[in-house]
N, C-alpha and C positions, 0 to 999 in steps of 0.2 A: 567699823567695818573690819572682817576679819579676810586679809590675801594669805591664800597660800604660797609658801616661801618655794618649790617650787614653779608657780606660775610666773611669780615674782622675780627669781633667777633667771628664767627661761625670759621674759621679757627684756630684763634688761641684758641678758645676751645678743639679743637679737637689734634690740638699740645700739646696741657699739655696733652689729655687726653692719647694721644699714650707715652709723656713722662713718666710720671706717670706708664702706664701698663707697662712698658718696666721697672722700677725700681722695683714694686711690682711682675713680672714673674721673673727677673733675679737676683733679690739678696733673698737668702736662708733663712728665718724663717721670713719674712712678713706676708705671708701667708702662713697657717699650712697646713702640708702636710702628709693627712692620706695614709695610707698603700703605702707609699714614692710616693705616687702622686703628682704631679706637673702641677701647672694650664698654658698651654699655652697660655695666655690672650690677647695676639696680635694677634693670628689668629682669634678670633668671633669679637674682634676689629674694625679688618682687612675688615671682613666681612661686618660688619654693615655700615662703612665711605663706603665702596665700594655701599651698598644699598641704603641709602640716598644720597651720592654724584654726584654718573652717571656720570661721565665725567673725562677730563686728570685728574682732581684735584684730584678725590677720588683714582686713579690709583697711583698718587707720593705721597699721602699718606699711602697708603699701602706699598709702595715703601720705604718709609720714616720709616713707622714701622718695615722692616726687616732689614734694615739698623742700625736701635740701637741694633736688636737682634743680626746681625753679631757681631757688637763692641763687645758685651760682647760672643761669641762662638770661636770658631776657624775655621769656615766653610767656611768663604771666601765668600762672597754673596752668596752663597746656599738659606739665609731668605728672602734677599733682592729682587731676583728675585721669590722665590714663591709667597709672599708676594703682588706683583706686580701681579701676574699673578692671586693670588686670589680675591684681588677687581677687579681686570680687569674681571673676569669670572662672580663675582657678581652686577656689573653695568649692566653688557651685559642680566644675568637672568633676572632681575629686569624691568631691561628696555622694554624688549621684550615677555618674558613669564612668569613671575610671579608679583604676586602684594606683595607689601611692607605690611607685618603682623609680630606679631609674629612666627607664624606660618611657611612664609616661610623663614623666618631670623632661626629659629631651626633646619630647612632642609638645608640649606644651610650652616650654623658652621659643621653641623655632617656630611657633604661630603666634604665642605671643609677642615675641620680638619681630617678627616682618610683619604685623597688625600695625605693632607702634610707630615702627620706619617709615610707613605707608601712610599710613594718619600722618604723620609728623611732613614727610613731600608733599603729600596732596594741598596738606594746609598751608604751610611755609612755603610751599616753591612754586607749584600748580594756580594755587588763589593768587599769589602774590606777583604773580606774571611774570619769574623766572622764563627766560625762553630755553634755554639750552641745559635742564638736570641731568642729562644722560652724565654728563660730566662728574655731577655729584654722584651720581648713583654709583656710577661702578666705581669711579676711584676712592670715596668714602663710603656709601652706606655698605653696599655690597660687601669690599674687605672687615668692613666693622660685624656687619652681622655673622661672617663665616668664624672671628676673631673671638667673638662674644659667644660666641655656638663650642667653641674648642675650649675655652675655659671655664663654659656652667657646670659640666660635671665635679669639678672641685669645688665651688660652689654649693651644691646639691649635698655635697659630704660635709661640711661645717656643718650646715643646716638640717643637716640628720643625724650631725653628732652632737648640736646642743638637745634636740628632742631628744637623739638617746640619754642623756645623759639626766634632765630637768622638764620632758615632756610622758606625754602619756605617746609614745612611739612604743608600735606592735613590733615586732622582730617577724619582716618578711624575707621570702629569701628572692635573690636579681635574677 
């Protein structure tokens, strides 16, 4: 089988890169965590390889991302298939009705990441007959998701600087 070398580069970029978030989100004082906010950094991640990628690849890497996040949770693929199903939803916008900007990569972390948070109460805390989330919500998800929203744009620029650099990335302007 004949890979091109950069697909090849560009992939295994993008392996550290999900490694890496996956070590920097799940082990505790990496990154500071005001008002016990917690940055989810594999879902704008998630996002972004799913925008630039388009195809199965960008899918089993998302796949691939929720998959480290299982390892370190107790959830049982719960990451693994959203994970999946979030590049899969952002290949398919991308592809078909929106264009690759900042702008709609911002739009897309903040529904895909209050998609996930929501799935993620409804089923852990709603099914499981938590009686009192409000608790969790505001003083975690809530500050998590504004926390993880302020740090995707840097994000968004690794992941459009490995494309620029080993992807077939157009030169648009923001």
């Amino acid at each position: 089988m004949i890979y091109d070398k950069k697909v090849l580069l560009r992939n295994i970029a993008l392996i550290l890169f999900i490694l890496l978030f996956s070590l920097l989100q799940n082990t505790s004082g990496i990154i500071p965590e005001p008002f016990g906010a917690r940055a989810f950094l594999l879902i704008p991640l998630t996002v972004f390889i799913g925008m630039f990628e388009r195809g199965v690849s960008g899918t089993l890497l998302g796949a691939f991302a929720g998959i480290l996040w299982d390892i370190s949770s107790d959830k049982d693929g719960f990451f693994g298939i959203m994970m999946f199903l979030t590049a899969f939803f952002c290949t398919l916008m991308i592809t078909y009705l929106m264009r690759n900007n900042i702008a709609s990569a911002l739009v897309l972390t903040a529904l895909c990441l209050a998609v996930n948070i929501l799935v993620f109460i409804i089923l852990f805390y709603v099914l499981s007959g938590v009686e009192d989330i409000s608790y969790f919500v505001f003083r975690f998800y809530l500050p998590s998701y504004i926390f993880t929203l302020l740090l995707s744009p840097v994000v968004y620029l690794l992941v459009r600087a490995v494309y620029g650099k080993w992807g077939e990335f157009r030169r648009i302007k923001i």
